[in-house]
N, C-alpha and C positions, 0 to 999 in steps of 0.2 A: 504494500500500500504506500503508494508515494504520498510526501505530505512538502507541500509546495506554499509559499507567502512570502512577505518580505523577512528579511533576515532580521530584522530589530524587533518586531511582530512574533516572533518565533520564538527570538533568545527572551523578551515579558513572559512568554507562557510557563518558563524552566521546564519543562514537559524531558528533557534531554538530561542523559548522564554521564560517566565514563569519556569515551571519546569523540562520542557522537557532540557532547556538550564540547571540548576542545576543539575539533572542529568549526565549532559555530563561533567557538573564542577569536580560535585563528582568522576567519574570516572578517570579524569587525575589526580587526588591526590593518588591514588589506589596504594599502595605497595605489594609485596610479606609479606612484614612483619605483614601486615595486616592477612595474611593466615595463621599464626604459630598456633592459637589457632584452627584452623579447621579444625574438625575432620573428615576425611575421610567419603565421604556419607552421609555426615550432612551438615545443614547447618546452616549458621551463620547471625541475625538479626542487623543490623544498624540502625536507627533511626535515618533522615536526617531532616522530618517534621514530625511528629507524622507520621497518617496516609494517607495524602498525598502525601510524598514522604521518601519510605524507600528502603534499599538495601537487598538483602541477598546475604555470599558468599559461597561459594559453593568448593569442591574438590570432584573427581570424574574418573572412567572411563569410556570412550567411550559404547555405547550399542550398538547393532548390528541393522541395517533400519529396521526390522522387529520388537523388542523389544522398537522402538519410538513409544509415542504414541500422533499423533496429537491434538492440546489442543488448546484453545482457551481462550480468559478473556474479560469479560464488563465492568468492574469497573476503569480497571486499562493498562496502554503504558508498555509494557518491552522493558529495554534497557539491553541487552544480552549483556556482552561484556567481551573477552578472556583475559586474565591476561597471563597466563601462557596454552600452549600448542595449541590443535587445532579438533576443531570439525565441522560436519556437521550438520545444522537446515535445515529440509526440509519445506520449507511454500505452500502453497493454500492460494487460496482466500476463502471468506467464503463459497461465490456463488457454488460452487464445490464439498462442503463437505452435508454430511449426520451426524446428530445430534447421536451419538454412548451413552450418558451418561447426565444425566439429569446437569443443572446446580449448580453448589454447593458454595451458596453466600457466605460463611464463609471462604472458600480456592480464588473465585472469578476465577472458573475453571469449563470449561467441554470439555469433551476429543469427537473429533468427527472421522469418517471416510473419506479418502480421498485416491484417487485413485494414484495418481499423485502427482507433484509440482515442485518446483524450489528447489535445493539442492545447499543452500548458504555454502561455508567453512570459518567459522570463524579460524582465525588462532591467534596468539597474539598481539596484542592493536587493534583487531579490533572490531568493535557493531555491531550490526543489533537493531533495532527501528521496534516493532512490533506492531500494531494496533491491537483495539480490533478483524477489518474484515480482519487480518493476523491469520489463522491454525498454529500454526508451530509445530514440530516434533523437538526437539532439544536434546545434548548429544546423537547425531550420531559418533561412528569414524568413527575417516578415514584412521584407518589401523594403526596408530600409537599409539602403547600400554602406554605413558609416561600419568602420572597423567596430569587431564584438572583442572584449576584454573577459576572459572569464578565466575563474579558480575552479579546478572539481577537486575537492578534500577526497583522499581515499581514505575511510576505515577500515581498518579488519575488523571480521568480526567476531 
């Protein structure tokens, strides 16, 4: 069950514990200046806990619904969260999708098929918290050509 709003909106409810809650820490410390060193279409590795909880950031443009490719993780919680501009994650539940790509434990990724879903707009300070039974489709625009800025927090879990 994904659970998506703004990030300030999120960390009022304390609902979050362990490192899902550090996560959410790390992201309110988040600056633009943090993005100076990163390189368009790359991305960029932080180290929060070794490998229980690390960042990558990210710059980018939008790709078109059809160019998303629904993905999945077991290892690991993504906390998606918009710095700078505004995109669409389209999620499914797992129940719904069709297995497209064998699992790949080294990235902790497989891409699956899915017909449908819920088309969430992250826009700027806001997350989406993705579970490993969250599909999502994400780096959708939405029509707006301006560079996207974004953190995804990995948890283990």
């Amino acid at each position: 069950m994904a659970i998506f709003g703004k990030l300030e909106d999120l960390q009022k409810q304390n609902l979050f514990k362990g490192r899902i809650k550090e996560g959410l820490e790390f992201l309110t410390r988040l600056k633009e200046d943090d993005f100076n060193d990163v390189v368009p279409g790359k991305s960029k590795k932080i180290t929060i806990d070794g490998d229980k909880l690390y960042a990558s950031l990210q710059r980018y443009h939008g790709k078109s619904y059809e160019n998303a490719r629904p993905e999945a993780h077991k290892k690991y919680i993504d906390l998606q969260f918009i710095l700078k501009g505004e995109e669409y994650i389209r999620c499914a539940p797992m129940s719904e999708c069709k297995e497209a790509t064998s699992y790949c434990e080294e990235n902790d990724i497989f891409f699956l098929t899915a017909k449908d879903g819920t088309m969430l707009e992250l826009r700027q300070g806001y997350v989406a918290i993705l579970f490993p039974e969250d599909v999502h489709a994400p780096c959708i625009t939405t029509g707006n050509e301006d560079e996207i800025w974004k953190c995804v927090v990995k948890v283990l879990i």
